[in-house]
N, CA, C and O atoms as CSV, one atom per row, in Angstrom:
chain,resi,resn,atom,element,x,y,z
A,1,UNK,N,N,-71.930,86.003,-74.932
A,1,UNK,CA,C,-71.268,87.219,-75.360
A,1,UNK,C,C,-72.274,88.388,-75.439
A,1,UNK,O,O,-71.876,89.500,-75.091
A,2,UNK,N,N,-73.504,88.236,-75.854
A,2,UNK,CA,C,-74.578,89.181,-76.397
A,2,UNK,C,C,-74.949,89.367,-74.548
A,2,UNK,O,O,-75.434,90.479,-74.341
A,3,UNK,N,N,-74.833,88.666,-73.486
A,3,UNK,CA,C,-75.112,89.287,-72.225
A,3,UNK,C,C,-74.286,90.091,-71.557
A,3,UNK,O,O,-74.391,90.992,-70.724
A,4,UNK,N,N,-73.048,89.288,-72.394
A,4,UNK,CA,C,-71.866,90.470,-71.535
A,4,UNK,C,C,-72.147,91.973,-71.885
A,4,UNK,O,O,-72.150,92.895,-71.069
A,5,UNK,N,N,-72.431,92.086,-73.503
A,5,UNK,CA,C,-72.483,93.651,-74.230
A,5,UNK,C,C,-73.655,94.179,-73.294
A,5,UNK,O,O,-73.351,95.225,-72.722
A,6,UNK,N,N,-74.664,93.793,-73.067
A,6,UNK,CA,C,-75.882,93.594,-72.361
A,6,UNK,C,C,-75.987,94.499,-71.517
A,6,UNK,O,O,-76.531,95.602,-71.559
A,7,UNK,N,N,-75.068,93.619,-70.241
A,7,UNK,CA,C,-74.769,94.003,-69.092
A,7,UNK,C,C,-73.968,95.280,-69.077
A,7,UNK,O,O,-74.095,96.094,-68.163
A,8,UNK,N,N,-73.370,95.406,-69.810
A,8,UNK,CA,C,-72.348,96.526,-70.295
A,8,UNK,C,C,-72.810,97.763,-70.128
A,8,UNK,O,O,-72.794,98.690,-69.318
A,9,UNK,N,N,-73.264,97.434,-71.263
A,9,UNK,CA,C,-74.628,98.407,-71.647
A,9,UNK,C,C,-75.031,99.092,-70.813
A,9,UNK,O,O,-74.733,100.278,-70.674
A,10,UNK,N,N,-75.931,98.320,-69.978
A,10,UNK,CA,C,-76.353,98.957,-68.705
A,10,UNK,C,C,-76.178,99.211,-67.541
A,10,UNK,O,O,-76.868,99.529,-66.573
A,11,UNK,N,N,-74.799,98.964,-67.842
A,11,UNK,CA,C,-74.059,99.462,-66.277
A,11,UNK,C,C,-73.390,100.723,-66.288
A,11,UNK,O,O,-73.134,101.411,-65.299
A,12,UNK,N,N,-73.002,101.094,-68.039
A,12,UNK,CA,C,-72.796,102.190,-68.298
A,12,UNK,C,C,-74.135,103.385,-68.463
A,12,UNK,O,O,-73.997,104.596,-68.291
A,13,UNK,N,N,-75.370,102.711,-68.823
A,13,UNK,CA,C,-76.755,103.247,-68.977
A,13,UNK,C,C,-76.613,104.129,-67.632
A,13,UNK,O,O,-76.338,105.324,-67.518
A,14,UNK,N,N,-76.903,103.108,-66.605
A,14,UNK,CA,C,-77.164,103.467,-64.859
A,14,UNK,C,C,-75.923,104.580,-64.430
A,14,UNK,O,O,-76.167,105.517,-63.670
A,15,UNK,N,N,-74.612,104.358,-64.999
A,15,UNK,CA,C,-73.685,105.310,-64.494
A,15,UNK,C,C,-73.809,106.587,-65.087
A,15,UNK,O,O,-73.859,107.688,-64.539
A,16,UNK,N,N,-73.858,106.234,-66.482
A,16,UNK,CA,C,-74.386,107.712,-66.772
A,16,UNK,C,C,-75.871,108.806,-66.292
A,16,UNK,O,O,-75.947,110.027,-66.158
A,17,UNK,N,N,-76.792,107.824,-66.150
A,17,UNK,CA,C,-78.010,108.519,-65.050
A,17,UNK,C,C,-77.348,108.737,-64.423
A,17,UNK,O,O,-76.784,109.762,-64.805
A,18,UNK,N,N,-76.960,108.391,-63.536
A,18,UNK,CA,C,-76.366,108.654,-61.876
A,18,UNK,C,C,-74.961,109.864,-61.992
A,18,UNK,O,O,-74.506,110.194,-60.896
A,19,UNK,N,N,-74.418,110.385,-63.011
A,19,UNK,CA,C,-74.098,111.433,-63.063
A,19,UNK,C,C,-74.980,112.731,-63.117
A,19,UNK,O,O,-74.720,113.788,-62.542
A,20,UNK,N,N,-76.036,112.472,-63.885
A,20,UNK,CA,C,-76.561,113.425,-64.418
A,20,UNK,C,C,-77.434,113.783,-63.442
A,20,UNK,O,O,-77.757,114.946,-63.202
A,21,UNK,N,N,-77.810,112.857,-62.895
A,21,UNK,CA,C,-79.017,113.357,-61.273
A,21,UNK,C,C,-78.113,113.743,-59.900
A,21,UNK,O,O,-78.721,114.109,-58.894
A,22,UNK,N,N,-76.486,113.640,-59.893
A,22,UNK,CA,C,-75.668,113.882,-59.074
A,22,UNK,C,C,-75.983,115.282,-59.886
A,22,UNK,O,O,-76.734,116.094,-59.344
A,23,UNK,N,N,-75.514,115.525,-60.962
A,23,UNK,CA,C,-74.910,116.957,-61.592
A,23,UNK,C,C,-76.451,118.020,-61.458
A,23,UNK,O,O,-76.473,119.244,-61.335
A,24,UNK,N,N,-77.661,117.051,-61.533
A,24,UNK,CA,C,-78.826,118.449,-61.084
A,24,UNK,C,C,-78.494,118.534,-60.160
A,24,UNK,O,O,-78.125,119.686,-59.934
A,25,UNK,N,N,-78.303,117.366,-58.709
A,25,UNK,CA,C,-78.690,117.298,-57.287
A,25,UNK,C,C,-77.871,118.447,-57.028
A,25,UNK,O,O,-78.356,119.278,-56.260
A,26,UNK,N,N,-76.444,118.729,-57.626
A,26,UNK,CA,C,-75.959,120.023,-57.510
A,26,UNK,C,C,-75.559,120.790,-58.289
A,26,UNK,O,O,-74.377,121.107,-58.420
A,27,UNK,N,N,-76.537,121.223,-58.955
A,27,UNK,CA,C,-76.795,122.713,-59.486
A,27,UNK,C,C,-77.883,123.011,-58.173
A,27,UNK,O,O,-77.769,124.037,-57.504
A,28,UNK,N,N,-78.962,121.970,-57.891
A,28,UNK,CA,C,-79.943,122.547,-56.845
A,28,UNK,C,C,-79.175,123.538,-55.417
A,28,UNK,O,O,-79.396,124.525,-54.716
A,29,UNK,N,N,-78.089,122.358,-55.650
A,29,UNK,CA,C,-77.532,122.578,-53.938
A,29,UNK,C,C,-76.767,124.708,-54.445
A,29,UNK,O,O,-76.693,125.758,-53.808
A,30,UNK,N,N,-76.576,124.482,-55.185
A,30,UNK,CA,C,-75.255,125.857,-55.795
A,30,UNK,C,C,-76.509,127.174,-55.723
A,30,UNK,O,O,-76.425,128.308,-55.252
A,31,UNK,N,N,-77.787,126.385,-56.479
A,31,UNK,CA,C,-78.623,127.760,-56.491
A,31,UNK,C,C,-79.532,127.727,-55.147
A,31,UNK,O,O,-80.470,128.516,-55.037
A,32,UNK,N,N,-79.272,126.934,-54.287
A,32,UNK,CA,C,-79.760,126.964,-52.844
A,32,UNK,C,C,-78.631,127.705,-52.027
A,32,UNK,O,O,-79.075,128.343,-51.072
A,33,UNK,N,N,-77.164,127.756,-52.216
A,33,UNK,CA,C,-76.408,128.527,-51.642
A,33,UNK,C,C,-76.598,130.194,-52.337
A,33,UNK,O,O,-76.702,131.243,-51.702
A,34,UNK,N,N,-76.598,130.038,-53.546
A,34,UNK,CA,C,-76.773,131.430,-54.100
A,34,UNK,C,C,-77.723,132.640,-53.397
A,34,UNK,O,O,-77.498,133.792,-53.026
A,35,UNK,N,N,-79.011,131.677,-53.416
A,35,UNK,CA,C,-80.250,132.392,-52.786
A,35,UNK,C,C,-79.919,132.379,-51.031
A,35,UNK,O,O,-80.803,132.975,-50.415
A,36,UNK,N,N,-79.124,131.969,-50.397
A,36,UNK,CA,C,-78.814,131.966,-48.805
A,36,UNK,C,C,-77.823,133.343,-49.128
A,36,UNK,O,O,-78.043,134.392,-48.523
A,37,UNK,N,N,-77.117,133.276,-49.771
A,37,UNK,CA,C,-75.842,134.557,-49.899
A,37,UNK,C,C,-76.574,135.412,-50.421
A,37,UNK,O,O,-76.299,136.566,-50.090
A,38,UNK,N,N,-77.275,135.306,-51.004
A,38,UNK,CA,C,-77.823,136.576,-51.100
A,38,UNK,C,C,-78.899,137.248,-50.211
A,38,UNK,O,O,-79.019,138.473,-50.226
A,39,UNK,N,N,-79.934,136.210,-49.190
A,39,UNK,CA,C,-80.451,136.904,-48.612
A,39,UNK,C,C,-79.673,137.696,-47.490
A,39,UNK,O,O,-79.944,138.841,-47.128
A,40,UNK,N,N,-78.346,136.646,-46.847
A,40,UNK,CA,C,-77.726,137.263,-45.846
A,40,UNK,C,C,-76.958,138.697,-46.097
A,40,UNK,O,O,-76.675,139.507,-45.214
A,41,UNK,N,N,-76.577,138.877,-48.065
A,41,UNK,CA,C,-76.160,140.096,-48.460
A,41,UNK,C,C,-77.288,141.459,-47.932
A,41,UNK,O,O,-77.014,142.576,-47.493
A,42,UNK,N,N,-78.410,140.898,-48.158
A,42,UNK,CA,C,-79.666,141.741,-47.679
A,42,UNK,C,C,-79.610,141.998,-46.243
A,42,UNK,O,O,-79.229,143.079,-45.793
A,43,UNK,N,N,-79.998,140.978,-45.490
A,43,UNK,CA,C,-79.632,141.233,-44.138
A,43,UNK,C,C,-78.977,141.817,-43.661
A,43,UNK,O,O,-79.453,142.634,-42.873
A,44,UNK,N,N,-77.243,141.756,-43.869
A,44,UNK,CA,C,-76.262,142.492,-43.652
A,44,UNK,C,C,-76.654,144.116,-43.849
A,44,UNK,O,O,-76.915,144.965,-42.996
A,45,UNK,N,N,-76.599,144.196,-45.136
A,45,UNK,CA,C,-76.998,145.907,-45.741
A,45,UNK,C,C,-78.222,146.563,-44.438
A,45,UNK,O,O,-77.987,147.643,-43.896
A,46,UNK,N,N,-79.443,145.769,-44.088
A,46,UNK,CA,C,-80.079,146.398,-43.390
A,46,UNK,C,C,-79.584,146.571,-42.406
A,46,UNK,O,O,-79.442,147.714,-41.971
A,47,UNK,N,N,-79.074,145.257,-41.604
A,47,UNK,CA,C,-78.532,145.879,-40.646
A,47,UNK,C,C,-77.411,147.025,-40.427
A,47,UNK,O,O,-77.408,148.049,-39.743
A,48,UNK,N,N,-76.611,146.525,-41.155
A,48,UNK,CA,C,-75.682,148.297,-41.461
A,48,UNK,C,C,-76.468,149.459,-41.367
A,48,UNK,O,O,-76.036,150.384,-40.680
A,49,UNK,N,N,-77.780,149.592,-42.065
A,49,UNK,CA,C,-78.115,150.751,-42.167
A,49,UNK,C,C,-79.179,150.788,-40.508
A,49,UNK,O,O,-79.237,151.849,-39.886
A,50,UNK,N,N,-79.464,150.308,-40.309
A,50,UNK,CA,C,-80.120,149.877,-38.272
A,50,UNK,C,C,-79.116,150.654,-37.570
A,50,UNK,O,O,-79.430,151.693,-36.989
A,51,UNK,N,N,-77.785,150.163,-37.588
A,51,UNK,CA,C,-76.509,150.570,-36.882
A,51,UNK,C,C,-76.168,152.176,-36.886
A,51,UNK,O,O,-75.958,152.995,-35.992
A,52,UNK,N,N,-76.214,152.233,-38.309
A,52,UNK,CA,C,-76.190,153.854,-38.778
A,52,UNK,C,C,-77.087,154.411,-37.974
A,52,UNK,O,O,-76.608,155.149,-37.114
A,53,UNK,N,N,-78.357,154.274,-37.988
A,53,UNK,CA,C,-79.291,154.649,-37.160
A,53,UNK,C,C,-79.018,154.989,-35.694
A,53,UNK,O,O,-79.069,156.109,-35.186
A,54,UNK,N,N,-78.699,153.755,-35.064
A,54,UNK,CA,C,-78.940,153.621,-34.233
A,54,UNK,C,C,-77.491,154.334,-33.340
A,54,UNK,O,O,-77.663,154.688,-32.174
A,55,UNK,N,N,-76.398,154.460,-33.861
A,55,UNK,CA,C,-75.684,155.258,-33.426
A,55,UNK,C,C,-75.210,156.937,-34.183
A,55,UNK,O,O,-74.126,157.437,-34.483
A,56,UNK,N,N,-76.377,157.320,-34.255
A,56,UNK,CA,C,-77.052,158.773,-35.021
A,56,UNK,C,C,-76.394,159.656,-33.560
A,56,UNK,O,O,-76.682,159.302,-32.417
A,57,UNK,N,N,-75.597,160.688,-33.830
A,57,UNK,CA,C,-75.237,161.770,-32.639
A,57,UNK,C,C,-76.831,161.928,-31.918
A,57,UNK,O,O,-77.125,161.803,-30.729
A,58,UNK,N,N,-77.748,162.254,-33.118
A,58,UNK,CA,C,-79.043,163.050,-32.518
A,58,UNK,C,C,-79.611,161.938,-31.278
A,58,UNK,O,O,-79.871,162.185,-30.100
A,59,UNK,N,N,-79.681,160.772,-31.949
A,59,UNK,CA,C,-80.431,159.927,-31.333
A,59,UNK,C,C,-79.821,159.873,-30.378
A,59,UNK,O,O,-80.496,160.371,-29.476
A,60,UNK,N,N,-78.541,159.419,-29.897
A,60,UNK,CA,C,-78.299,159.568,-28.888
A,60,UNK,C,C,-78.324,160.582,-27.398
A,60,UNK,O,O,-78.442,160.351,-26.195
A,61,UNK,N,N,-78.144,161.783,-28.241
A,61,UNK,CA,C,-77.927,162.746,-27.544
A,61,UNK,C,C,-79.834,163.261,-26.897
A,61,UNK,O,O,-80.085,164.045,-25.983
A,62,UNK,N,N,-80.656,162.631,-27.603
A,62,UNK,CA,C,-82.298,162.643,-27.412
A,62,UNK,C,C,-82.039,161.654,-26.215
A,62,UNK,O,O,-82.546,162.002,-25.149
A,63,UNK,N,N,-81.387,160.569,-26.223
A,63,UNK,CA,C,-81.341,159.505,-25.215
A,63,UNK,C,C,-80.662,160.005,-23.818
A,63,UNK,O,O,-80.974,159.595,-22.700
A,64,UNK,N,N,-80.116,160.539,-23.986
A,64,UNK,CA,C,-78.792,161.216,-23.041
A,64,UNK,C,C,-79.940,161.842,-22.149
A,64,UNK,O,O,-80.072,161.425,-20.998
A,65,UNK,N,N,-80.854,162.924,-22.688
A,65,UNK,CA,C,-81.420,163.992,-21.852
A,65,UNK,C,C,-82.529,163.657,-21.424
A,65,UNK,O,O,-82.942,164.208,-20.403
A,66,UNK,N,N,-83.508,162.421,-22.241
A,66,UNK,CA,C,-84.582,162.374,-22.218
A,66,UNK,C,C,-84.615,161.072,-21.067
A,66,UNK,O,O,-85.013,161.236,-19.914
A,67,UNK,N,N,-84.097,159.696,-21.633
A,67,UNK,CA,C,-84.000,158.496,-20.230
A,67,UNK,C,C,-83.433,158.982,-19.037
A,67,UNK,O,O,-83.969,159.090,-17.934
A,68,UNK,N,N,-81.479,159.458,-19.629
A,68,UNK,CA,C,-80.551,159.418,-18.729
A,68,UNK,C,C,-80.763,161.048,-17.975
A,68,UNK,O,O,-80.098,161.353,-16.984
A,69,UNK,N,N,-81.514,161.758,-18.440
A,69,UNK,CA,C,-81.420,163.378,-17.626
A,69,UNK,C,C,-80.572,163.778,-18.003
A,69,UNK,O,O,-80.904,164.963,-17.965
A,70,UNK,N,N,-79.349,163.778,-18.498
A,70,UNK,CA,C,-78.356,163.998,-18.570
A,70,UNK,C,C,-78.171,165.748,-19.399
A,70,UNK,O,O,-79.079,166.206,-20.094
A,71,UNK,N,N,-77.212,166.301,-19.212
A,71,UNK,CA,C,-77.372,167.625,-19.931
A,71,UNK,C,C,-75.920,168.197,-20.109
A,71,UNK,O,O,-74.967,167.951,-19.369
A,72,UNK,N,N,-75.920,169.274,-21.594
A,72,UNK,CA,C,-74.389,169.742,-21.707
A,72,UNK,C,C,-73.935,170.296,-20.330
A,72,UNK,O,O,-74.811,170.674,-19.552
A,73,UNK,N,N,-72.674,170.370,-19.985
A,73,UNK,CA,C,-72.494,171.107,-18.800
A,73,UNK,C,C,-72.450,172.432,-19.345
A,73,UNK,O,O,-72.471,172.879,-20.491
A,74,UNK,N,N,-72.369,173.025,-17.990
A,74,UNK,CA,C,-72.304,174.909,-17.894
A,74,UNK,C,C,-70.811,175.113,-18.202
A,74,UNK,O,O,-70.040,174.168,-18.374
A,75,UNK,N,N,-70.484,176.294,-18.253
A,75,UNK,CA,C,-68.518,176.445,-18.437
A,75,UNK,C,C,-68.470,176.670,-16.775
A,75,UNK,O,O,-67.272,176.647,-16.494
A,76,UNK,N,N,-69.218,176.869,-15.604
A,76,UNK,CA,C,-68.615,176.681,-14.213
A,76,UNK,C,C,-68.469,175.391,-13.619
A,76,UNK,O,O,-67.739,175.200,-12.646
A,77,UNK,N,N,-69.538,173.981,-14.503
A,77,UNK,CA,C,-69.092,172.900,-14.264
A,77,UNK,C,C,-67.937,171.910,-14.611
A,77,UNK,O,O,-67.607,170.797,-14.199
A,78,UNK,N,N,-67.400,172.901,-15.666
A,78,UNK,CA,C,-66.264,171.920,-16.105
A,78,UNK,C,C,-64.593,172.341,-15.114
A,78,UNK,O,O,-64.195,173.378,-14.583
A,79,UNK,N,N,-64.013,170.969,-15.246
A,79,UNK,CA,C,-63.170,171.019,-14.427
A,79,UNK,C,C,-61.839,171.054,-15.427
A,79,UNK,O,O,-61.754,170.292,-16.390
A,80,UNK,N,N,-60.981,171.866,-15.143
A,80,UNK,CA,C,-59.614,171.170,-16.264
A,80,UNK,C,C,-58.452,170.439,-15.431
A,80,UNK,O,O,-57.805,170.957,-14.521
A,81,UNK,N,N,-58.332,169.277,-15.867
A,81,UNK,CA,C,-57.178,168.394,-15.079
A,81,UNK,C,C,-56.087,168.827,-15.338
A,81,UNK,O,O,-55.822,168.701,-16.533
A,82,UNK,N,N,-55.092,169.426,-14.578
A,82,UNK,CA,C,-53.601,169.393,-15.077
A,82,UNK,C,C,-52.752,168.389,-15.529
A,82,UNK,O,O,-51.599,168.660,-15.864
């Protein structure tokens, strides 16, 4: 009888460890997602602000004349379509 309580004992001992190292194993995993969402929150924001940049009227219009040659037209080059 005193092996059965025994055994008992420690089968409830071991189950209860084995919650409690499940229940860190994820808090680890929760504050390992936390810190991923948040760097990609970072990421995101920069890149938004890259984009902003990068489709700037000025900048472009520096790109237009300076790679592409490109230039406003004259009022004798424009054509009006009917």
């Amino acid at each position: 009888m005193a092996m059965l309580f025994v055994l008992c004992f420690l089968v409830e001992l071991f189950a209860y460890a084995w919650c409690r190292v499940q229940c860190v194993q994820t808090g680890y995993a929760i504050t390992a997602v936390k810190d991923e969402n948040r760097r990609l929150i970072a990421l995101r924001e920069n890149l938004s602000i890259e984009f902003e940049r990068l489709k700037s009227p000025n900048r472009i219009a520096t790109l237009a004349k300076q790679q592409l040659g490109l230039a406003i037209p004259e009022p004798e080059q424009i054509v009006i379509v009917p």
